[in-house]
RODO-2510 file (C-alpha; in nm, 4 decimals, decimal comma):
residues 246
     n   res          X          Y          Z
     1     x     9,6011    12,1297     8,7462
     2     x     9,6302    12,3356     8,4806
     3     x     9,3028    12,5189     8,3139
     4     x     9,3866    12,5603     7,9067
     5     x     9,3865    12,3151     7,6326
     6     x     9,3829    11,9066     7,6305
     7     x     9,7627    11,8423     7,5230
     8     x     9,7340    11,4843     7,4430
     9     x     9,8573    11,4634     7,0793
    10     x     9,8727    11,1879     6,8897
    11     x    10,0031    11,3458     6,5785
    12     x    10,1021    11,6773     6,4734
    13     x     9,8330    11,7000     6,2434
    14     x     9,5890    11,7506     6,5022
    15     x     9,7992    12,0417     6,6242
    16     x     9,6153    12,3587     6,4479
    17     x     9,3059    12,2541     6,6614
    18     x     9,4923    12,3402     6,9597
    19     x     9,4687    12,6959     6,8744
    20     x     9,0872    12,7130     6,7577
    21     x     8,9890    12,5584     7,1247
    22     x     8,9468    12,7768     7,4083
    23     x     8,8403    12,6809     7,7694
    24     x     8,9455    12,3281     7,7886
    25     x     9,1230    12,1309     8,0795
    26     x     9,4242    12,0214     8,0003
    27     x     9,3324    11,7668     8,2370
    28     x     9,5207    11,4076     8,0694
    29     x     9,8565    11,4460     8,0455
    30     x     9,9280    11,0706     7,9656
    31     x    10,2283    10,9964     7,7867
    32     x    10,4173    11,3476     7,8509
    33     x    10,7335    11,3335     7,9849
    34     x    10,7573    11,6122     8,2850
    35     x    11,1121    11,8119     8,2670
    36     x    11,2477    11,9244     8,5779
    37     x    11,1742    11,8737     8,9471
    38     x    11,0838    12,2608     9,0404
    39     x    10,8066    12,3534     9,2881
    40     x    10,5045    12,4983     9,1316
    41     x    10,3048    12,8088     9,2080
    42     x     9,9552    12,9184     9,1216
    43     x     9,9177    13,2556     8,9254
    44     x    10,2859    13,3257     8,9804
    45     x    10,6297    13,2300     8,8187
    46     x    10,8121    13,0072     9,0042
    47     x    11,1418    13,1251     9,2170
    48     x    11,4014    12,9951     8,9712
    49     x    11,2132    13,1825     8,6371
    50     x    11,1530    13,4726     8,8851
    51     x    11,5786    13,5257     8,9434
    52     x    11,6070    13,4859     8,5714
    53     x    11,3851    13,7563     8,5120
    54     x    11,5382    13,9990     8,7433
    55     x    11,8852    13,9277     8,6177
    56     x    11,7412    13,9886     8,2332
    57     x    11,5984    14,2911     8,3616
    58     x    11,9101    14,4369     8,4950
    59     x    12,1058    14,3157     8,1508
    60     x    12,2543    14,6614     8,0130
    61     x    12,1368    14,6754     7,6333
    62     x    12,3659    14,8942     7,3696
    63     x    12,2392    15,1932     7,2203
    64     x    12,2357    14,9950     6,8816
    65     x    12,0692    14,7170     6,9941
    66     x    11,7907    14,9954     7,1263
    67     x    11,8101    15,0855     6,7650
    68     x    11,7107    14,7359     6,6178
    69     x    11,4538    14,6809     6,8950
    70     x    11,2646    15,0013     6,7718
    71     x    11,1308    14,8520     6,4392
    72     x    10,9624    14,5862     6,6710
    73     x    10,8648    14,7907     6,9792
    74     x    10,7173    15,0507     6,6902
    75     x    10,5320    14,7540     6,5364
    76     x    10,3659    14,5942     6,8532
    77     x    10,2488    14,9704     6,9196
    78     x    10,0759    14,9855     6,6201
    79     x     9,9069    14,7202     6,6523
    80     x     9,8136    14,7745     7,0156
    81     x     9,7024    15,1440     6,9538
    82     x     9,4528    14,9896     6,6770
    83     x     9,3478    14,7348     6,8759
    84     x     9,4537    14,4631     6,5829
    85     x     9,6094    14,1519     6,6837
    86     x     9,9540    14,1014     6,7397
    87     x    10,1381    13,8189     6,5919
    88     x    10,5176    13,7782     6,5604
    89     x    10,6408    13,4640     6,4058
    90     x    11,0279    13,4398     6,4913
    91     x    11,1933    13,3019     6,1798
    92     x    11,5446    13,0804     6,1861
    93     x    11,6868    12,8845     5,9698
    94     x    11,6151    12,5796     6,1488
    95     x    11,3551    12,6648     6,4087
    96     x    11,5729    12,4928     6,6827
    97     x    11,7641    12,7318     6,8978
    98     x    11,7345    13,1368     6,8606
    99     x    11,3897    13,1257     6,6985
   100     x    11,2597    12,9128     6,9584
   101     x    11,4298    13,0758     7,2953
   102     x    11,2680    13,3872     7,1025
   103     x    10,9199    13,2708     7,0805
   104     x    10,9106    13,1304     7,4527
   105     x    11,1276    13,4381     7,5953
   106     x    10,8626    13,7227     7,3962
   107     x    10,5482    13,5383     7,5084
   108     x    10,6498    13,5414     7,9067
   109     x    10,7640    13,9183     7,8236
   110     x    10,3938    14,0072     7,6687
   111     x    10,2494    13,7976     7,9437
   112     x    10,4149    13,9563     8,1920
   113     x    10,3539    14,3078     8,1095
   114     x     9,9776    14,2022     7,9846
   115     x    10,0107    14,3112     7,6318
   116     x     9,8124    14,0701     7,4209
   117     x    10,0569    13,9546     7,1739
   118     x    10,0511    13,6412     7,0096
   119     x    10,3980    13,4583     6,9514
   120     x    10,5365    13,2201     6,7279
   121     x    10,8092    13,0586     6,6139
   122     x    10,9118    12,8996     6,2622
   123     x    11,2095    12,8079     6,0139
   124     x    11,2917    12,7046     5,6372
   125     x    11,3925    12,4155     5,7344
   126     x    11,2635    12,1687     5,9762
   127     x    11,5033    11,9860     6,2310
   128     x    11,4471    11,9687     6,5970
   129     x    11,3896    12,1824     6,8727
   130     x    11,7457    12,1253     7,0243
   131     x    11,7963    11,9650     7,3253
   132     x    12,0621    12,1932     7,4862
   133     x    11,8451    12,4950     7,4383
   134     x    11,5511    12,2348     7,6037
   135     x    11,8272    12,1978     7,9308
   136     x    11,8693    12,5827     7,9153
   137     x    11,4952    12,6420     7,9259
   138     x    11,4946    12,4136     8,1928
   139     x    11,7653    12,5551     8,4111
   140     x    11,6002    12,9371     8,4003
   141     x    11,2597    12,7660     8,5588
   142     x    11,0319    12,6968     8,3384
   143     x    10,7620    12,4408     8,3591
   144     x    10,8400    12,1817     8,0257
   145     x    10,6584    11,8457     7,8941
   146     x    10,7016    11,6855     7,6280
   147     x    10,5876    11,4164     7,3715
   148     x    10,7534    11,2680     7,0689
   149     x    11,0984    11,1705     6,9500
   150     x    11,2665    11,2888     6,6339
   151     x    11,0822    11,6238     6,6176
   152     x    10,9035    11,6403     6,9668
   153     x    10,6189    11,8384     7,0774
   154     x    10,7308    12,0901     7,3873
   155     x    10,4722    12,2231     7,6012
   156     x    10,6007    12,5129     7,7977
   157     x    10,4685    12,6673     8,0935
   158     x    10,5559    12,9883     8,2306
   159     x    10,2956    12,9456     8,5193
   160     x    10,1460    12,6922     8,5880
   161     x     9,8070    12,8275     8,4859
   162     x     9,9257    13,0176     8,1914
   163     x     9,8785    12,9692     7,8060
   164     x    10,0850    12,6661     7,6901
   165     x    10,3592    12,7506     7,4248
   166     x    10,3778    12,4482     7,1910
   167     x    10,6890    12,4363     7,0766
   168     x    10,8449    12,2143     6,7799
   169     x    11,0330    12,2605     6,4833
   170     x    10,8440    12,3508     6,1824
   171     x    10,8473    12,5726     5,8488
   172     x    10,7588    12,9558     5,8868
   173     x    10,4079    12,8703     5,7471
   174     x    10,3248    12,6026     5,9377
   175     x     9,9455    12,5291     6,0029
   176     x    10,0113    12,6863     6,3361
   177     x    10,1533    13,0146     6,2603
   178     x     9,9756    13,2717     6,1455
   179     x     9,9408    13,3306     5,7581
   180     x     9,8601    13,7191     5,7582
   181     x     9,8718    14,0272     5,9697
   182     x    10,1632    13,9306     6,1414
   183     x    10,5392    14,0953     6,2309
   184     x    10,8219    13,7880     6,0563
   185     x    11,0960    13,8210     6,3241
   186     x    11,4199    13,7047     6,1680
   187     x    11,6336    13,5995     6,4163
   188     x    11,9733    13,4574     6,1857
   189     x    12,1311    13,5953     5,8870
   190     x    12,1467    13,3174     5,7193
   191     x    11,7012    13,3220     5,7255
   192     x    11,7301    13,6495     5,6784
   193     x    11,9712    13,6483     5,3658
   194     x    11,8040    13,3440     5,1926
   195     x    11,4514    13,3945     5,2639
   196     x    11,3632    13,7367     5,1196
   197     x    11,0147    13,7030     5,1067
   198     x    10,7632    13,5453     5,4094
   199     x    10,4202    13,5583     5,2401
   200     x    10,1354    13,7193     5,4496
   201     x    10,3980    13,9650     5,6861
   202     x    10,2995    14,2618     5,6538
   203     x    10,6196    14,3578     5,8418
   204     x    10,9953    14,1884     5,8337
   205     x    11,1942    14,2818     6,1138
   206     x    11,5714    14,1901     6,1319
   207     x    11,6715    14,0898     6,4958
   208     x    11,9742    13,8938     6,4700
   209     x    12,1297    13,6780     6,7754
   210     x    12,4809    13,4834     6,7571
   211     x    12,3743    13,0917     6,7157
   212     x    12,5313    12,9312     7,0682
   213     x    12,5588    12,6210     6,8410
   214     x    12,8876    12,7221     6,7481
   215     x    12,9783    12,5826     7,1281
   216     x    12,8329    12,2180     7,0889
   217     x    12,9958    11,9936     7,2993
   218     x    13,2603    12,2441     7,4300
   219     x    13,3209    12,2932     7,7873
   220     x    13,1344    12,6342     7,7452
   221     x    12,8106    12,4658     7,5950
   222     x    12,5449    12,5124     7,8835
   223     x    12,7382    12,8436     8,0144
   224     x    12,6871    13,0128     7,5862
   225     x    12,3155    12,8367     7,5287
   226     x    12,2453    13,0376     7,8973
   227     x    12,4204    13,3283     7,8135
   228     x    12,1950    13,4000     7,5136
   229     x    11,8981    13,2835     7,6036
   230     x    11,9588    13,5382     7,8989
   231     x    11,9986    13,8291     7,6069
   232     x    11,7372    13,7131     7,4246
   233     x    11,5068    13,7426     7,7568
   234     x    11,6484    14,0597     7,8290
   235     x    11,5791    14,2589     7,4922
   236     x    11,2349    14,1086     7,4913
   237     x    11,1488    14,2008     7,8295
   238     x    11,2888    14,5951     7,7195
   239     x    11,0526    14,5292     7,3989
   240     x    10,7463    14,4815     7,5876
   241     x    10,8648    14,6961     7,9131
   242     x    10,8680    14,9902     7,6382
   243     x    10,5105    14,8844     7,4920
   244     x    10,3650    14,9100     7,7628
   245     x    10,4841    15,2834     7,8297
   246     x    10,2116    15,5508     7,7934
***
């Protein structure tokens, strides 16, 4: 059983209360749909997440994508040096794909190397989490539930016994994000060319990934949503690996 927050929404409203609770069992999971089969472990990633760790780990990263990864390694090191809190809110267009693989992929990274950083995920538009970058999530191991149908509520588990990621599709300045002090993370041009101003960062940090939408129902679909969900892991596990250097 997992010790965090009670899950059980009924709305979305009731969402921002998730994050002022601390301490609480989530101990009623009525009505959540459980993704995936996978054996669970206590205090430790399961096998599957585990391999797709490694293999992130071992991704070779360009000297220019070093480059753009700087601004954001520079930023959480800031932050961690003045003991301030660290918030990124990954910004796409429609908070469905890249924004979301980015949110889920830089909280495992900060939890994994213990940095305290808080992550979140938002868009200018609202749409759905999509369901092929769900399935991806799902085949690289990690532990998914889920409630709702035309803009569902994902909770996502990297442990078992590990802060729940809420994920969702929602506006940049959603209830749930934060509204100052925080890094905006733009992961598409598009948010990036038409949204020149994200009230309360006090940093904007271009970090653009292709969109694997472009191979929607192609033969290649699950093989190009894995493929950069795997780079996405892999330059936010450098980002935090490289925080956490002395």
């Amino acid at each position: 059983m997992c010790t965090w927050h009670r899950l059980l929404l009924e709305d979305y409203q009731f969402l921002p209360a998730i994050f002022r609770q601390s301490n609480l069992a989530l101990s009623n999971r009525q009505g959540l749909t459980k993704l995936g089969g996978g054996k669970r472990k206590n205090n430790s990633m399961n096998e599957k997440l585990n391999l797709k760790i490694e293999a992130a780990l071992s991704l070779e990263i360009s000297e220019e994508r070093k480059e753009i990864l700087q601004t954001l390694i520079d930023f959480i090191k800031r932050k961690r040096k003045a003991e301030a809190p660290i918030r990124l809110n990954f910004i796409c267009t429609h908070n469905s794909r890249r924004s979301q693989f980015s949110q889920i992929w830089a909280q495992t990274a900060a939890d994994y190397f213990q940095i305290p950083a808080q992550c979140y995920s938002g868009g200018v538009e609202v749409t759905a989490c999509n369901e092929r970058a769900v399935a991806s999530l799902d085949r690289f191991g990690f532990i998914m539930s889920k409630r709702g149908h035309s803009n569902p509520v994902y909770i996502v588990f990297h442990t078992e016994d590990a802060r729940p990621i809420l994920v969702f599709s929602k506006l940049f300045d959603d209830p749930v994000n934060p509204h100052s002090s925080f890094a905006s993370v733009m992961t598409c041009d598009h948010a990036d060319e038409n949204c020149p101003f994200i009230p309360g960062a006090e940093a904007r940090i271009p970090v653009r990934y292709d969109d694997p939408k472009a191979f929607d129902d192609s033969p290649q679909e699950a093989e190009k949503y894995d493929e950069r969900s795997l780079q996405i892991a892999s330059e936010m596990f450098y980002v935090f690996s490289r925080v956490g250097m002395n």
